[in-house]
SELUMKOL-763080 format. One record per residue (C-alpha): residue number from 1; residue in three letters; y, z, x. Coordinates in nm, 4 decimals, padded with zeros to 6 digits. Layout:
// residues N
(NUM Ala (Y Z X))
...
***
This chain:
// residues 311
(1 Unk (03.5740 -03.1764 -01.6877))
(2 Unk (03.5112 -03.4759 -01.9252))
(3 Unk (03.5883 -03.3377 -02.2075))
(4 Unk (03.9085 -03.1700 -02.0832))
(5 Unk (04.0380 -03.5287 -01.9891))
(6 Unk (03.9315 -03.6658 -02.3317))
(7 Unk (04.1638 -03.3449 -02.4919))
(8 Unk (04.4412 -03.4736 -02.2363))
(9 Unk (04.4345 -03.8596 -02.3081))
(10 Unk (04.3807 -03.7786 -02.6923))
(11 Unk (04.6307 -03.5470 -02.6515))
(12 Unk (04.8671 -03.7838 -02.4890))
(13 Unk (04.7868 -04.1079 -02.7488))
(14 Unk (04.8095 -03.8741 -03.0747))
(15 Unk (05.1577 -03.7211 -02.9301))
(16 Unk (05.2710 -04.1263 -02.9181))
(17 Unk (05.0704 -04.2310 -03.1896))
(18 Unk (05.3239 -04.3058 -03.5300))
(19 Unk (05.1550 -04.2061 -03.8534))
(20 Unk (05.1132 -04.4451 -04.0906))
(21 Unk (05.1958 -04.3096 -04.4828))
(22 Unk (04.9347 -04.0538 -04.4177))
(23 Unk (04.9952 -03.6753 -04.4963))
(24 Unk (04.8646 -03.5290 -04.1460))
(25 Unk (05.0670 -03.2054 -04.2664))
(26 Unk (04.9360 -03.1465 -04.5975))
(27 Unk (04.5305 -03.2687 -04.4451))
(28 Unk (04.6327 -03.0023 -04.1438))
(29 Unk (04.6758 -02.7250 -04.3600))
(30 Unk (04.3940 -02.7755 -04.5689))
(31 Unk (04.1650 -02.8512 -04.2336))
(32 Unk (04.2829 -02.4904 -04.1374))
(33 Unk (04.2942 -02.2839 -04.4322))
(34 Unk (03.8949 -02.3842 -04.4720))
(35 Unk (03.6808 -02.0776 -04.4711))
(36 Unk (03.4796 -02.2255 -04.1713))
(37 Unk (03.4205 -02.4872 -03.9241))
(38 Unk (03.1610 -02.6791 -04.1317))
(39 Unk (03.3896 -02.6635 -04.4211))
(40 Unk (03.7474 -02.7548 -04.1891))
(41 Unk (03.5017 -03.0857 -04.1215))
(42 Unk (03.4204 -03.1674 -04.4554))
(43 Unk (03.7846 -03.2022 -04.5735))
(44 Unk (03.8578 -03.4159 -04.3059))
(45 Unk (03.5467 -03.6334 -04.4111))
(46 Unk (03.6475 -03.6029 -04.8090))
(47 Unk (04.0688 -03.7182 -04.7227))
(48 Unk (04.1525 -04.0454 -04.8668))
(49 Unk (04.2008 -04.2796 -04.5207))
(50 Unk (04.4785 -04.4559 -04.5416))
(51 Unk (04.6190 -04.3603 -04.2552))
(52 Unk (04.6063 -04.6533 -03.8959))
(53 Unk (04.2905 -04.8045 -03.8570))
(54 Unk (04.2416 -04.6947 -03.5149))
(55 Unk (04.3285 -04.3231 -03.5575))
(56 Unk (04.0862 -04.3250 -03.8861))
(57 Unk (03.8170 -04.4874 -03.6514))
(58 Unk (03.8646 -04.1861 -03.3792))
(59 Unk (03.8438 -03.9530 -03.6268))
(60 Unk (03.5257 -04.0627 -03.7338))
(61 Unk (03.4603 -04.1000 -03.4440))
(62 Unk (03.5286 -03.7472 -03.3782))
(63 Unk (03.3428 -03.5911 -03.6744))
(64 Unk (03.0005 -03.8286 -03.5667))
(65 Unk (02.9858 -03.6715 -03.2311))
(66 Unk (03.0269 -03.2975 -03.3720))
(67 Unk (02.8151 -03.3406 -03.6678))
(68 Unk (02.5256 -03.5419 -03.3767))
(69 Unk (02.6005 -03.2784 -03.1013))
(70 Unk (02.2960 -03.0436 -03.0080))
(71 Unk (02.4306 -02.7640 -02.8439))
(72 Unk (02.6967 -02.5502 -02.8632))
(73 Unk (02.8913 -02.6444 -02.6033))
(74 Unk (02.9217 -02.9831 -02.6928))
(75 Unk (02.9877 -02.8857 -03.0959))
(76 Unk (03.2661 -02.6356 -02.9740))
(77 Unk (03.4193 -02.9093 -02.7453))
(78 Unk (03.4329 -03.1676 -03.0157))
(79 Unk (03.5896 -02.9795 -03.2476))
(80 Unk (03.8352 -02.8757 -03.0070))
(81 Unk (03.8982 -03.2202 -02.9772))
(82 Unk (03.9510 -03.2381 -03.3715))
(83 Unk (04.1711 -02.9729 -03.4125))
(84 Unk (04.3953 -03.1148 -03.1437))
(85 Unk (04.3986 -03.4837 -03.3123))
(86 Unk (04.4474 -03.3080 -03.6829))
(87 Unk (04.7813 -03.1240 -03.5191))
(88 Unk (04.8841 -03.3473 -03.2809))
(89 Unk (04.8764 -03.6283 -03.5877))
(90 Unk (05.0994 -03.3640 -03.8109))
(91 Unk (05.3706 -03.3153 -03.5433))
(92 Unk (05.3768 -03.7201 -03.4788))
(93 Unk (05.5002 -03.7485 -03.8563))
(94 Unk (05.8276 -03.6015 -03.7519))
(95 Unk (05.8209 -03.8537 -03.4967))
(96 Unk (05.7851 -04.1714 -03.7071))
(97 Unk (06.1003 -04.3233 -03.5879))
(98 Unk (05.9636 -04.3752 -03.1798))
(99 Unk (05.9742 -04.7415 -03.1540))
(100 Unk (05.6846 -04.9297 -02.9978))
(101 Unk (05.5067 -04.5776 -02.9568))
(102 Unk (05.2319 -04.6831 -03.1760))
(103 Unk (05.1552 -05.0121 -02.9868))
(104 Unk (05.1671 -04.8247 -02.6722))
(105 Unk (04.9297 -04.5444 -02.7961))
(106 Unk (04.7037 -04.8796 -02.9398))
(107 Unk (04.7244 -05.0401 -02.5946))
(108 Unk (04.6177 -04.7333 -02.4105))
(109 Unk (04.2878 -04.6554 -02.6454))
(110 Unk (04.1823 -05.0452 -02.5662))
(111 Unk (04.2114 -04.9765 -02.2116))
(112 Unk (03.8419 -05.0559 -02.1033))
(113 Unk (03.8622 -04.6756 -01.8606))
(114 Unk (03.9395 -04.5179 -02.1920))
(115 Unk (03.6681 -04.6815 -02.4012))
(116 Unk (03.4264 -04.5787 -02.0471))
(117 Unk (03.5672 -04.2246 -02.0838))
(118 Unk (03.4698 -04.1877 -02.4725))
(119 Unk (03.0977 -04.3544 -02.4187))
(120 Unk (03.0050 -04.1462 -02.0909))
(121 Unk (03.1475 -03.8306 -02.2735))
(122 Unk (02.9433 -03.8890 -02.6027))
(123 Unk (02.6565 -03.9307 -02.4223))
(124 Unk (02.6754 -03.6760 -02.1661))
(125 Unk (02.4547 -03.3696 -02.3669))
(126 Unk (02.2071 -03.6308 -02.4143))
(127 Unk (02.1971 -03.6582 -02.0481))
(128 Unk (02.2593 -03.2966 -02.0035))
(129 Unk (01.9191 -03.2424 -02.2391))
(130 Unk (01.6894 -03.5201 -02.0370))
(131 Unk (01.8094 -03.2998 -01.6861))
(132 Unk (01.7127 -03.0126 -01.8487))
(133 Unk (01.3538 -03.1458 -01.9627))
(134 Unk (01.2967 -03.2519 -01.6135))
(135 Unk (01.3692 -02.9085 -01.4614))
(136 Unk (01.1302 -02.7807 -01.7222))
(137 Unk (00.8267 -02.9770 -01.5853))
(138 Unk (00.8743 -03.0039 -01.2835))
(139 Unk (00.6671 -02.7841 -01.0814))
(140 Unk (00.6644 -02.8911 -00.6974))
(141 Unk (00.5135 -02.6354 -00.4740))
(142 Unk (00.7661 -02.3802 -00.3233))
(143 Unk (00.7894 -02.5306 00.0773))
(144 Unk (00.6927 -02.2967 00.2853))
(145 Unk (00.9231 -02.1659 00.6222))
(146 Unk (00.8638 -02.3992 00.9417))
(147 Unk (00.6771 -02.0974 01.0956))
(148 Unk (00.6264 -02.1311 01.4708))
(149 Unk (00.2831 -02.1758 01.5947))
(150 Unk (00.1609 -01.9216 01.8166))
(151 Unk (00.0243 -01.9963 02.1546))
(152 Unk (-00.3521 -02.0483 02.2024))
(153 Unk (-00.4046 -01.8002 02.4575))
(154 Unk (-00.2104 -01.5255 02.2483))
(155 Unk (-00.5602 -01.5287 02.0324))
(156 Unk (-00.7857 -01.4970 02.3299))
(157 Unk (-00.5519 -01.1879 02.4311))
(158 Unk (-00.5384 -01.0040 02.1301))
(159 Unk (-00.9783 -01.1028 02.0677))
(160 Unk (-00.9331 -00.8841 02.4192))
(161 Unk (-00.7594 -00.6268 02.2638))
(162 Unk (-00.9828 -00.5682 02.0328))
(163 Unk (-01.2886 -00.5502 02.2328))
(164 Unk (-01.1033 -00.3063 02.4920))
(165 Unk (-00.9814 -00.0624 02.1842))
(166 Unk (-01.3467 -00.0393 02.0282))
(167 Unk (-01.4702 -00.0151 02.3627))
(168 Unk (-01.2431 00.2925 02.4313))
(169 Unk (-01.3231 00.4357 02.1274))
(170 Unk (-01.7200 00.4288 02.1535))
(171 Unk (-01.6739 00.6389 02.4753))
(172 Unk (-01.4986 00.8818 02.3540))
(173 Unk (-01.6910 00.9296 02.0374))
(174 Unk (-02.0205 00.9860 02.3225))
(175 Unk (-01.7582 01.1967 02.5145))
(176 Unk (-01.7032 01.4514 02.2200))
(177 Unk (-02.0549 01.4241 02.1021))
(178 Unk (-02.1090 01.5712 02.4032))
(179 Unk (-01.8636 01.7948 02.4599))
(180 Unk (-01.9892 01.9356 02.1046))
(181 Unk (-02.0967 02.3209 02.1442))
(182 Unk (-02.4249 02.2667 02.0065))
(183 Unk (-02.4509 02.6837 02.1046))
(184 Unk (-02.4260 02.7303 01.7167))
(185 Unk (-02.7543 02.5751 01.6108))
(186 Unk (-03.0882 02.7562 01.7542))
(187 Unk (-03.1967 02.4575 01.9854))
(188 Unk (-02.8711 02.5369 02.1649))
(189 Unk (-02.9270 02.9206 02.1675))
(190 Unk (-03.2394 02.8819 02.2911))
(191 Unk (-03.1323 02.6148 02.5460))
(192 Unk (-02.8081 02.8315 02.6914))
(193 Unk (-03.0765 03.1623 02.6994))
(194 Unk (-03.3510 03.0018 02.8917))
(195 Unk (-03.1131 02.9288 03.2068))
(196 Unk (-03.2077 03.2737 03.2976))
(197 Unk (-03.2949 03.6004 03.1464))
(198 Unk (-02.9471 03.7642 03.1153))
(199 Unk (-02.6686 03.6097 02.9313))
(200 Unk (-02.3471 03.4473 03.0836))
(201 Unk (-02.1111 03.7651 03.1586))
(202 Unk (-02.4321 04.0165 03.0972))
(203 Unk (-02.5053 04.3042 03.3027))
(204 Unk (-02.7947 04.3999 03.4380))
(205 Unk (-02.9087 04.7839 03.2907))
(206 Unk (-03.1353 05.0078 03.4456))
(207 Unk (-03.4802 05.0629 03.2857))
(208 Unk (-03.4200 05.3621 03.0965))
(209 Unk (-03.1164 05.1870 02.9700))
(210 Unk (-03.2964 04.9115 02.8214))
(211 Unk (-03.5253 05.1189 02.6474))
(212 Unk (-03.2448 05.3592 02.4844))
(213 Unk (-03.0775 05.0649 02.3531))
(214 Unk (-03.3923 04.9403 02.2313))
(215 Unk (-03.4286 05.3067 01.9990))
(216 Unk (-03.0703 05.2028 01.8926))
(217 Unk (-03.0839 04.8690 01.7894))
(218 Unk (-03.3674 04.9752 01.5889))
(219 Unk (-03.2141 05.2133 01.4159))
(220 Unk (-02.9770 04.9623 01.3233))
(221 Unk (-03.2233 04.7285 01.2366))
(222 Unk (-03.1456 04.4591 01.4922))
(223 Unk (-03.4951 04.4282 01.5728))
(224 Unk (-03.4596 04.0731 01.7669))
(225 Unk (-03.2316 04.2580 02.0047))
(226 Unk (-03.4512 04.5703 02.0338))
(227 Unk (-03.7326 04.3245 02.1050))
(228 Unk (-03.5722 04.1640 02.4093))
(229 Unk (-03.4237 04.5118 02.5377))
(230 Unk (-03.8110 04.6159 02.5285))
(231 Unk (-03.9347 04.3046 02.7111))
(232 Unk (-03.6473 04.3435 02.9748))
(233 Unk (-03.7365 04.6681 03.0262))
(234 Unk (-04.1351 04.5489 03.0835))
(235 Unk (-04.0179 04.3131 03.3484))
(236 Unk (-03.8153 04.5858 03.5388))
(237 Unk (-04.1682 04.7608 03.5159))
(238 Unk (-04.3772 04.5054 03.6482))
(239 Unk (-04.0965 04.4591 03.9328))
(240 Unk (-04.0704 04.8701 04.0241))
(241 Unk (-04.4976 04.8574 04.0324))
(242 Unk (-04.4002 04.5564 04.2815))
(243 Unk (-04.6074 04.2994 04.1076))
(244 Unk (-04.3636 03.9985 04.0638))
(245 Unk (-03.9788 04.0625 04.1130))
(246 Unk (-03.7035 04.0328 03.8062))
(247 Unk (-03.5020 03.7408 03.8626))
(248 Unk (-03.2254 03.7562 03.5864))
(249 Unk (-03.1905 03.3501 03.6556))
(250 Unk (-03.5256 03.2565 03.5771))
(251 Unk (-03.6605 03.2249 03.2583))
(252 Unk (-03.9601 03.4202 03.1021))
(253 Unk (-04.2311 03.1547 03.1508))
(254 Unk (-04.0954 03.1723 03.5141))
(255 Unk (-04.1327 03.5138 03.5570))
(256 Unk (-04.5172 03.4397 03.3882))
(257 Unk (-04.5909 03.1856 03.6516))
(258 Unk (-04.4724 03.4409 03.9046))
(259 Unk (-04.6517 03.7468 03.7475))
(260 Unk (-04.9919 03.5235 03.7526))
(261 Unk (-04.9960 03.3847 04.0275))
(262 Unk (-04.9295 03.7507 04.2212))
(263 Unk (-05.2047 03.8862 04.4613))
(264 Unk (-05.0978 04.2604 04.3260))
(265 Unk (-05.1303 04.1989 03.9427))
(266 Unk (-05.4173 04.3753 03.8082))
(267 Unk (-05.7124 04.1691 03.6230))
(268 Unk (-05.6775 04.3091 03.3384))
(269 Unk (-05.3358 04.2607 03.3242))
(270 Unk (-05.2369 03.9950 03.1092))
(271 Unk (-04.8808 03.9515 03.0892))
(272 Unk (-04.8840 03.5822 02.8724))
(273 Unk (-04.8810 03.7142 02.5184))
(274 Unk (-04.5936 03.9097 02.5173))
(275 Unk (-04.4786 03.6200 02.6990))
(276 Unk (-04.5073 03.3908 02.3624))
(277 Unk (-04.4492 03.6780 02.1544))
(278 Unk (-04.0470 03.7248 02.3526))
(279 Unk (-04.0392 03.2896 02.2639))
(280 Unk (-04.1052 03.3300 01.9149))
(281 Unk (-03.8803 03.6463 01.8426))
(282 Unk (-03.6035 03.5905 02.1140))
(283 Unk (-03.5598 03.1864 02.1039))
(284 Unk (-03.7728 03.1040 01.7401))
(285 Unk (-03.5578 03.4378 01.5430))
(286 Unk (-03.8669 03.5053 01.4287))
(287 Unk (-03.8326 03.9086 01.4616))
(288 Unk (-03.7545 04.0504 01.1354))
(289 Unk (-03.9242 04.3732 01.0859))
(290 Unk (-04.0669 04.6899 01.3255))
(291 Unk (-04.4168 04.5799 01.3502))
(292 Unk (-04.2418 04.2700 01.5754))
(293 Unk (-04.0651 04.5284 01.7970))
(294 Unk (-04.3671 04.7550 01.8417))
(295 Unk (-04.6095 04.4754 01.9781))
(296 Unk (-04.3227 04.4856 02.2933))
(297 Unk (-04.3223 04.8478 02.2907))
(298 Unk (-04.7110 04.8541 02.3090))
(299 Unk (-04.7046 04.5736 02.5971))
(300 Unk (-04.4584 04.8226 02.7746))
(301 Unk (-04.6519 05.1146 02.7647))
(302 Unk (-04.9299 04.9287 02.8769))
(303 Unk (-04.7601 04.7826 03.2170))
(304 Unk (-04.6569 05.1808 03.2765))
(305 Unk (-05.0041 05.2991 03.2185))
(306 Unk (-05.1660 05.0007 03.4630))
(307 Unk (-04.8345 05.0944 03.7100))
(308 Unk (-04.9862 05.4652 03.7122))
(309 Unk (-05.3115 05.3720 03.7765))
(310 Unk (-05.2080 05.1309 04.0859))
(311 Unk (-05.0189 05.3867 04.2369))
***
């Protein structure tokens, strides 16, 4: 904005100004045929003077300030300036004849606003640069937002919160744990077995039953089945030679407690190892082979031998 009110007043004052016995036409021509800017200043620098006093003095002026300027704005606004006093000065030759125009252009340059004008203009990059260099280094801390501060017992709530959530989620961890089917592993086979003798959903077969499948999972080499279709058969036995009933909910150490302690069992009956044998094949899977099946076969054929001689 300065400098476009320096242009005007220069403008204005050149326009008025009289030229005295200088050539502003021939220096005008030769200030614009120059190849470039540096070389357009030079020939103003290199013309003889001998033009006013105070119009030299501005020029000079002029050609300080662009040759001192340090950026490019202010080196393309004083030239600017130049070109404007090198043409304005040309067309006020033709013009030589306004009376009093020079005093009045003199009068107007002395003005102290003018003189203020020129100074705070030709120092304004310098100003412009010291700005700048304070921007650069200064490095305050970005403020942050006035955030609002959050009640005290909105802490204490959300502490709650937190307890209630892990609380919630411990129980249901011990919920599915155990909810788990643990059926899968052996401890849980031998664990949903031992509630009674038959399975959940099993039916009870006759005796002869038992021991045909037991010829059939044989020959299919399931010999842990055939082993507990033998020793179900056995029990039948030991109930038909009315020694100790078969009670499909109890489990086989039941059934030996039961056997043992009956007033009818033979002495020589002893009904215990087949008992441990029917734990370690049935609930250990420890049955792999026909010499495990046979020693329930043999304990079969004994309790229908011992039946025969009771009866």
């Amino acid at each position: 904005m300065r400098s476009f009110r320096r242009a005007a007043v220069s403008l204005f004052l050149i326009g008025l100004a009289i030229a005295a016995m200088a050539d502003w036409t021939t220096v005008s021509k030769k200030f614009h045929a120059a190849k470039s800017r540096e070389g357009a200043i030079k020939t103003l620098s290199e013309r003889d003077g001998t033009g006013d006093a105070s119009d030299e003095e501005y020029l000079h002026e002029l050609i300080d300030d662009y040759n001192s300027a340090t950026t490019n704005d202010a080196k393309e606004s004083t030239y600017q300036e130049i070109v404007s006093f090198v043409d304005s000065s040309a067309a006020a030759e033709s013009f030589s004849t306004v009376k009093g125009a020079k005093a009045k252009a003199q009068a107007i340059k002395s003005d102290p606003l003018y003189k203020a004008e020129r100074e705070s203009t030709a120092s304004n990059w310098i100003e412009k640069m010291l700005e700048r260099l304070r921007n650069l280094f200064k490095r305050d801390a970005p403020q942050s937002p006035n955030l609002p501060v959050p009640p005290l017992w909105l802490g204490g709530l959300l502490q709650g919160l937190f307890y209630v959530i892990v609380g919630v989620a411990v129980i249901g961890l011990i919920y599915l744990i155990a909810k788990i089917p643990w059926s899968w592993t052996s401890r849980g086979k031998v664990k949903r077995a031992r509630t009674g003798m038959l399975e959940e959903g099993e039916e009870l077969l006759t005796e002869d039953e038992y021991l045909a499948n037991a010829d059939k999972l044989i020959a299919e080499g399931r010999y842990r089945e055939a082993c507990r279709a033998l020793y179900l058969a056995s029990l039948l036995r030991i109930d038909a030679a009315r020694i100790a009933r078969f009670e499909p909910t109890q489990t086989n150490w039941e059934h030996l407690r039961r056997i043992e302690a009956s007033p009818t069992r033979p002495s020589s009956f002893d009904f215990r190892p087949a008992t441990k044998a029917f734990d370690l094949a049935w609930y250990g899977y420890r049955a792999n082979s026909i010499a495990d099946v046979e020693i329930f076969r043999s304990t079969y054929l004994s309790i229908r031998e011992l039946a025969k001689e009771a009866a």
